[in-house]
SEKE-75671 format. One record per residue: residue number from 1; residue in three letters; z, y, x of N, C-alpha, C, O in turn. Coordinates in Angstrom, 1 decimal. Layout:
BEGIN
[r NUM, "ALA", [Z, Y, X], [Z, Y, X], [Z, Y, X], [Z, Y, X]],
...
REM end
This chain:
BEGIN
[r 1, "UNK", [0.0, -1.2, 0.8], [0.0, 0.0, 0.0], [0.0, 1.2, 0.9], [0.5, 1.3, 2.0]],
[r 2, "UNK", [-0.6, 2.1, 0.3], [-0.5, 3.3, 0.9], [0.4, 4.6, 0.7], [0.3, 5.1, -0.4]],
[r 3, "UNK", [1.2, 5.3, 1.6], [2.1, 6.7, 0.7], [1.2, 7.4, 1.3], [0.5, 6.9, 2.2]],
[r 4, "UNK", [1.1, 8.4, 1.0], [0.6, 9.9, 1.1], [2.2, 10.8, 1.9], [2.5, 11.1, 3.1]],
[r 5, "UNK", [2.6, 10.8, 1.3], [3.9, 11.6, 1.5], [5.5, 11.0, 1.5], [5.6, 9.9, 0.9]],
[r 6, "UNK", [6.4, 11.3, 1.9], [7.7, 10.8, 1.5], [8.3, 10.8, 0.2], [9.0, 10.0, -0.3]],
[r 7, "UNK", [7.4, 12.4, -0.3], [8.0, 12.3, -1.7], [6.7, 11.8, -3.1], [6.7, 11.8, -4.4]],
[r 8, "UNK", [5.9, 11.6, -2.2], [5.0, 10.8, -3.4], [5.0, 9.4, -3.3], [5.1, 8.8, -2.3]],
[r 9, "UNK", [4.8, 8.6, -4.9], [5.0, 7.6, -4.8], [3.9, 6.3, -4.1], [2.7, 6.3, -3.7]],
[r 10, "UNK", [4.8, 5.4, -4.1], [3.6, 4.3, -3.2], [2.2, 4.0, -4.6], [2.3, 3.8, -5.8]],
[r 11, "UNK", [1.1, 4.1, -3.8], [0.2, 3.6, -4.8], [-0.8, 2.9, -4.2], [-1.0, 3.2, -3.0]],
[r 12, "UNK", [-1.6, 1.9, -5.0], [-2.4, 0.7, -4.3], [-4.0, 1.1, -4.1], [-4.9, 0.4, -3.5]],
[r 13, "UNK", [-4.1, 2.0, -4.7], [-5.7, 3.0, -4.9], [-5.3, 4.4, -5.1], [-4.4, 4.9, -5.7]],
[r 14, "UNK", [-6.5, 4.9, -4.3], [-6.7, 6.2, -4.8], [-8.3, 6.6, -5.5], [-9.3, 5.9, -5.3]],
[r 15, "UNK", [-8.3, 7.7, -6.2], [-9.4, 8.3, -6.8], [-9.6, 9.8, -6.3], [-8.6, 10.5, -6.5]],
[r 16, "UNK", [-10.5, 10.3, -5.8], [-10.5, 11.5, -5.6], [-11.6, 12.5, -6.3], [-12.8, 12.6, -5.8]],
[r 17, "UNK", [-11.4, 13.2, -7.3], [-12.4, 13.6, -8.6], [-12.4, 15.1, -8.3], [-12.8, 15.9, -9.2]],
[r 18, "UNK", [-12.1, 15.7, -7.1], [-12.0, 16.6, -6.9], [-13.4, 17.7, -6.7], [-14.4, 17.7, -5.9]],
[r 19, "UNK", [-13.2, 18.7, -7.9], [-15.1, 19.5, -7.6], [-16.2, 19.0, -9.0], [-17.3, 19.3, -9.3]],
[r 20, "UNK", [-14.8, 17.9, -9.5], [-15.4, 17.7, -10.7], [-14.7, 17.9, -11.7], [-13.4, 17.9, -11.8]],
[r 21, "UNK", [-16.1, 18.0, -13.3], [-15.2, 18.5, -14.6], [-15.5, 17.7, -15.7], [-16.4, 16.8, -15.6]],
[r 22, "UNK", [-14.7, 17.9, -16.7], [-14.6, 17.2, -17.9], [-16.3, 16.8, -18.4], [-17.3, 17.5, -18.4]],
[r 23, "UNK", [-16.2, 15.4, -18.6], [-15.9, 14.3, -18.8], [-15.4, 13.2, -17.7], [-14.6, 12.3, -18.0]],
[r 24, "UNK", [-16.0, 13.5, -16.3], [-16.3, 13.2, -15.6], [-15.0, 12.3, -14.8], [-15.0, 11.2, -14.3]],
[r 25, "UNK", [-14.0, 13.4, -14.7], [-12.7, 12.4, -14.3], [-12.5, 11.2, -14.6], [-12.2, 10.4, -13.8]],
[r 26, "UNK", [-12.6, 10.9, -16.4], [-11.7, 10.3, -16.8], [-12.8, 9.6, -17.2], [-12.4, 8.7, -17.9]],
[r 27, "UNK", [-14.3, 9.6, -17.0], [-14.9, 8.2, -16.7], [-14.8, 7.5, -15.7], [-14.8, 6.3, -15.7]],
[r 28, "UNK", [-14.7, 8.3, -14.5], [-14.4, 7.7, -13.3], [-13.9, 7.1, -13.1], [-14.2, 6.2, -12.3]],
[r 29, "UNK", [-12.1, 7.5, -13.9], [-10.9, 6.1, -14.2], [-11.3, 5.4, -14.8], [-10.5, 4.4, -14.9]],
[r 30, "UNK", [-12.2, 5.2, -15.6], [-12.1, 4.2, -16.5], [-12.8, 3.1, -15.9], [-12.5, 1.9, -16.3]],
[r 31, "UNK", [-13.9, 3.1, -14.6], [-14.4, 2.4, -13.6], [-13.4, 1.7, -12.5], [-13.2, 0.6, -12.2]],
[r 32, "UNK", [-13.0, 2.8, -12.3], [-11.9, 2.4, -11.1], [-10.8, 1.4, -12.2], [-11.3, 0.3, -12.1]],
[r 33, "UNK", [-9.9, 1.4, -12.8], [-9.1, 0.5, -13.3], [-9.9, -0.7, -13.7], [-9.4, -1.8, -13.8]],
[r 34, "UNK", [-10.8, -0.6, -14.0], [-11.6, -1.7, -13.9], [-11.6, -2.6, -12.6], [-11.9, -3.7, -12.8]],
[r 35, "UNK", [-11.4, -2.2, -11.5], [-11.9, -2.9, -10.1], [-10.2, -2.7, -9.9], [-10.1, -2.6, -8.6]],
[r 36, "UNK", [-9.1, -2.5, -10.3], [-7.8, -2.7, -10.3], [-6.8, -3.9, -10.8], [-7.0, -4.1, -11.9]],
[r 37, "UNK", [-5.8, -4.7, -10.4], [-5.2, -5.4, -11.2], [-4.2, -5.1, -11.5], [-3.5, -4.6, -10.6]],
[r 38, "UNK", [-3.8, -5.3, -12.9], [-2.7, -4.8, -13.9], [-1.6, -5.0, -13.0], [-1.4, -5.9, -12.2]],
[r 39, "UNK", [-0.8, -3.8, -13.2], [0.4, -3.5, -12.3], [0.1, -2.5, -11.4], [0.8, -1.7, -10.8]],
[r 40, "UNK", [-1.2, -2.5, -11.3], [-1.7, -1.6, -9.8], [-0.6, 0.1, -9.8], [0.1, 0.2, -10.8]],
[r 41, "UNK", [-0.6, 1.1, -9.0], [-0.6, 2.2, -8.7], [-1.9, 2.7, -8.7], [-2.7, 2.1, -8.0]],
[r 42, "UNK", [-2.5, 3.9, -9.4], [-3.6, 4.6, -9.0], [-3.2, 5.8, -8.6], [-2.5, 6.5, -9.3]],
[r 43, "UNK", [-3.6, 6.4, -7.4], [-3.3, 8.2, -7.7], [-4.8, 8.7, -8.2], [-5.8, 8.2, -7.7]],
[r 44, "UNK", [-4.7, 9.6, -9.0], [-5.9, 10.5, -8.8], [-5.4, 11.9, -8.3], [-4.2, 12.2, -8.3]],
[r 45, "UNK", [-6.6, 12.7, -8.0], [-6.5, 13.8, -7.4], [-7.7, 13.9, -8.4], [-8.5, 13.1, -8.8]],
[r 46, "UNK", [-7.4, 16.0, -8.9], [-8.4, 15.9, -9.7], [-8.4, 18.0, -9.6], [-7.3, 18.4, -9.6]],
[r 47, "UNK", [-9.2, 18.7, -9.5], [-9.4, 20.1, -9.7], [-9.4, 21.0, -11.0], [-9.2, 22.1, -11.3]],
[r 48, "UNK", [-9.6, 19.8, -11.8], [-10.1, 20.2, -13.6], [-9.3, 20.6, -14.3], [-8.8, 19.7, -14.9]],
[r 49, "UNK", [-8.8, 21.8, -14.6], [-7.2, 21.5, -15.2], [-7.2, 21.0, -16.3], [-6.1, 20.9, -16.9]],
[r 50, "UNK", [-8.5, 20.6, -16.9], [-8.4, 19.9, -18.6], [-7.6, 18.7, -18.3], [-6.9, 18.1, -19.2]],
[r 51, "UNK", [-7.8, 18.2, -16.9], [-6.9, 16.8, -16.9], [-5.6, 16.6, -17.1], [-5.1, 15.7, -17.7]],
[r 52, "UNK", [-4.9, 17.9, -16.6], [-3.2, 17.9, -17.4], [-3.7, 17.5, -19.0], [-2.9, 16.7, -19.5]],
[r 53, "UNK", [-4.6, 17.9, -19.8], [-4.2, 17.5, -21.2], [-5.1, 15.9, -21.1], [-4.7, 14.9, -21.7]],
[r 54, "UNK", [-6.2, 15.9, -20.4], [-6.8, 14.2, -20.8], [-6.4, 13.5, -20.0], [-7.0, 12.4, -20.0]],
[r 55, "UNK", [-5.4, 13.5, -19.0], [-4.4, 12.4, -17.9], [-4.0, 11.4, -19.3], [-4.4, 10.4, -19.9]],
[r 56, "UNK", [-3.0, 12.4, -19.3], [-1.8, 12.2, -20.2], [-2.4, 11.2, -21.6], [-1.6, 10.4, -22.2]],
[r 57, "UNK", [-3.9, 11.3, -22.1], [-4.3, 11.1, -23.8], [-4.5, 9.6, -23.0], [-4.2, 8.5, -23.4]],
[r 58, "UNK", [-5.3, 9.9, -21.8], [-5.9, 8.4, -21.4], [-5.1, 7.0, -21.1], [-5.5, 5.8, -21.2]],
[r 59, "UNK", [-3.9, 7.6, -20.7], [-2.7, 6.7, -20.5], [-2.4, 6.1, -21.7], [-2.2, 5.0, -22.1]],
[r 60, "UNK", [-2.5, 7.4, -22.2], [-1.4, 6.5, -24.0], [-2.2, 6.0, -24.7], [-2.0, 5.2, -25.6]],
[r 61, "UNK", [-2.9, 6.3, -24.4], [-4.7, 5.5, -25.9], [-4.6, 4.4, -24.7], [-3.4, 4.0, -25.1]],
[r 62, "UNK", [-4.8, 3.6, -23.8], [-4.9, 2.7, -23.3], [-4.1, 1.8, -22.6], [-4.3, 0.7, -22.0]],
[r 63, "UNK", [-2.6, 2.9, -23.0], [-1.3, 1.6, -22.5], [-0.9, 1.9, -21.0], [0.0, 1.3, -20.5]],
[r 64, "UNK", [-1.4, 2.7, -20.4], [-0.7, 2.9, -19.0], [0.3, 3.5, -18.9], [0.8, 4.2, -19.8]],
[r 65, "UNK", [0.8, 3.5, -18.0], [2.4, 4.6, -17.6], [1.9, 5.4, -16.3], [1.7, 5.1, -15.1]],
[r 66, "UNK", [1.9, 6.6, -17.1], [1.7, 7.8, -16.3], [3.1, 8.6, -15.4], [3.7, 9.6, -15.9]],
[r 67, "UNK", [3.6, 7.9, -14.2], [4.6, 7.8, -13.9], [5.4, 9.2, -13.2], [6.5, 9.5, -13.3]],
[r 68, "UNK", [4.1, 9.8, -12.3], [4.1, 10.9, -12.0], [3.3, 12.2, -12.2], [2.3, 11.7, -12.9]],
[r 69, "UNK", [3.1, 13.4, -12.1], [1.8, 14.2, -12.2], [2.8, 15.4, -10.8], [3.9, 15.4, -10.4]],
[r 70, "UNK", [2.1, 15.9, -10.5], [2.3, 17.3, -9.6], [0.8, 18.1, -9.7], [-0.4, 17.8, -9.8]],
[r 71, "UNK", [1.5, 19.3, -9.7], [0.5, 20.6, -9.8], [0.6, 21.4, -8.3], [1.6, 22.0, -8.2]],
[r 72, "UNK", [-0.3, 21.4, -7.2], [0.2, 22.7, -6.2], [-1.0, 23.3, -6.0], [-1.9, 22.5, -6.0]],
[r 73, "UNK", [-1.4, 24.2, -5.8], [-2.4, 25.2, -5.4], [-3.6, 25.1, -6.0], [-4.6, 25.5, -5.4]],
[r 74, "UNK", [-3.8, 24.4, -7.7], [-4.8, 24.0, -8.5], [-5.2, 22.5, -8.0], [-6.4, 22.1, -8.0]],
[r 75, "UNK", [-4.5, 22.1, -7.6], [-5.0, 20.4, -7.4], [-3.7, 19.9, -8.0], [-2.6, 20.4, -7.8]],
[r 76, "UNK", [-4.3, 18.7, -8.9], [-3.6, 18.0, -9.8], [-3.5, 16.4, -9.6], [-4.5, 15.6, -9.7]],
[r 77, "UNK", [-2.6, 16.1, -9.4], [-2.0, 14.7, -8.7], [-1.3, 14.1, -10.0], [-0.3, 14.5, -10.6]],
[r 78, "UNK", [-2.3, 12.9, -10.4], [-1.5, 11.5, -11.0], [-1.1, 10.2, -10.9], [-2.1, 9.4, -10.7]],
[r 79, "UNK", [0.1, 9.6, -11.0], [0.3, 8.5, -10.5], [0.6, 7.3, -11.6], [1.7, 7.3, -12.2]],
[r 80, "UNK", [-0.4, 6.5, -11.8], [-0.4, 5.5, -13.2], [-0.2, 4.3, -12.9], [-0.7, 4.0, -11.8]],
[r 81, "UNK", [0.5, 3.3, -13.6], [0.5, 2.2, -13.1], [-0.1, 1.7, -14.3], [0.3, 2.1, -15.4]],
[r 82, "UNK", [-1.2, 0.7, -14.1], [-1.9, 0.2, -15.1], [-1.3, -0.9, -16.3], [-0.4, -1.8, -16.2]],
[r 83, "UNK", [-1.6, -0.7, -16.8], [-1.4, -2.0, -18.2], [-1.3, -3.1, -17.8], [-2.2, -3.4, -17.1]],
[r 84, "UNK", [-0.2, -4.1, -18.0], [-0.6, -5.6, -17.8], [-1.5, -6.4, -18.4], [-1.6, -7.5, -18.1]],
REM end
């Protein structure tokens, strides 16, 4: 597994969606958890700030636990562990 930071969590993939806008993020997860197994960690990184509201819808419409998010300098960090 990989950390990024001390204070970010361990996660087994990353996504980096950064420079891209809505729709586009949250197709891209829907690819990537696909090539993931249940239980995984995902981070994304993402520039779009629609993703603070479609992180959050994507998780719950499809069962994930959105465990972390962080906001710094308009980049947007989430941390999901996928559905079993």
């Amino acid at each position: 597994m990989a950390k990024q930071a001390e204070t970010l969590p361990d996660f087994d993939a990353l996504l980096d969606t950064s420079g891209l806008y809505c729709p586009e993020p949250i197709m891209l997860m829907h690819n990537k958890v696909r090539d993931m197994a249940a239980g995984g960690v995902l981070q994304v990184i993402a520039t779009d700030p629609a993703t603070v509201r479609d992180v959050p819808k994507f998780c719950q419409f499809l069962g994930h636990e959105l465990i972390e998010q962080h906001t710094a300098e308009e980049v947007y960090r989430y941390f999901i562990r996928l559905a079993s």
